[in-house]
C-alpha positions as semicolon CSV with decimal commas, in nm:
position;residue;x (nm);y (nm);z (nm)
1;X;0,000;0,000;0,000
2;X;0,123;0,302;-0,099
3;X;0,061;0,629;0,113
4;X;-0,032;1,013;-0,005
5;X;0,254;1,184;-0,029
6;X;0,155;1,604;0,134
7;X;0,416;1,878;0,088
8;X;0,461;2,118;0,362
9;X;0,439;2,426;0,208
10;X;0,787;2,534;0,315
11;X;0,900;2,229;0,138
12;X;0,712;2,329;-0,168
13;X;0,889;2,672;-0,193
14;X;1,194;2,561;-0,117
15;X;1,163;2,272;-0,426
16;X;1,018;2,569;-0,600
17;X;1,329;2,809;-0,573
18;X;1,549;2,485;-0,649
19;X;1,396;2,407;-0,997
20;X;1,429;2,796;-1,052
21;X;1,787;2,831;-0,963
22;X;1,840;2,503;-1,156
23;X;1,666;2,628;-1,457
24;X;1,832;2,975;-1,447
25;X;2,197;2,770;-1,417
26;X;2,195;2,431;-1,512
27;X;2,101;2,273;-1,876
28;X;1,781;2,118;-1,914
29;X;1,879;1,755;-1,859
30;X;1,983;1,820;-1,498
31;X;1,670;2,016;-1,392
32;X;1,493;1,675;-1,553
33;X;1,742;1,455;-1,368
34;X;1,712;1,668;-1,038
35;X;1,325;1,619;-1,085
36;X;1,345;1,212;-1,177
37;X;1,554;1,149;-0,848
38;X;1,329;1,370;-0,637
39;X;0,998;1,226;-0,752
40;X;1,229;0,845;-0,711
41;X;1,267;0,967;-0,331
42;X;0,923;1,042;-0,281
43;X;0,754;0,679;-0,450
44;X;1,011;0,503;-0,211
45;X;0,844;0,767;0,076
46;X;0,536;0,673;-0,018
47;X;0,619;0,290;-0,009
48;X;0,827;0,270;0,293
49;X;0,802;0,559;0,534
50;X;0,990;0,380;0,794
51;X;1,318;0,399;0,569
52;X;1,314;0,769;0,644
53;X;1,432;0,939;0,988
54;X;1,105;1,119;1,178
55;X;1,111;1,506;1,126
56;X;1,112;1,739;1,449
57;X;0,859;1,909;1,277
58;X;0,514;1,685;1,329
59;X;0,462;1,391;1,465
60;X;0,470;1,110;1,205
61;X;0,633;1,313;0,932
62;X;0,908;1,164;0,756
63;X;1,139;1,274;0,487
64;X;1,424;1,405;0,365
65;X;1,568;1,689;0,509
66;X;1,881;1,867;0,375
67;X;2,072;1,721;0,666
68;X;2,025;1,387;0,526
């Protein structure tokens, strides 16, 4: 069973500003690639929540934080 994946919405700026800046500095092809591994993160998320540390921010929010 997989689970619904929910941005925080300081996540969703942040991945905002990233595919900006990438766009802006980086060729086309890396902004896809950057994109393709995110959106590989999240399905694996979405599969197996436990393989991902707890967030301080919620309880029972995992994910990826840039510390990881």
């Amino acid at each position: 069973m997989a689970y619904k994946i929910v941005w925080l919405p300081k996540a969703e700026k942040r991945f905002e500003q990233i595919i900006n800046y990438l766009e802006q500095n980086w060729s086309d092809k890396e902004v896809e690639e950057f994109i393709k591994r995110t959106n590989a993160i999240i399905s694996i998320i979405s599969i197996n929540p436990q393989a991902f540390s707890l967030l301080q921010i919620k309880k029972d929010v995992r994910g990826v934080s840039n510390q990881t």
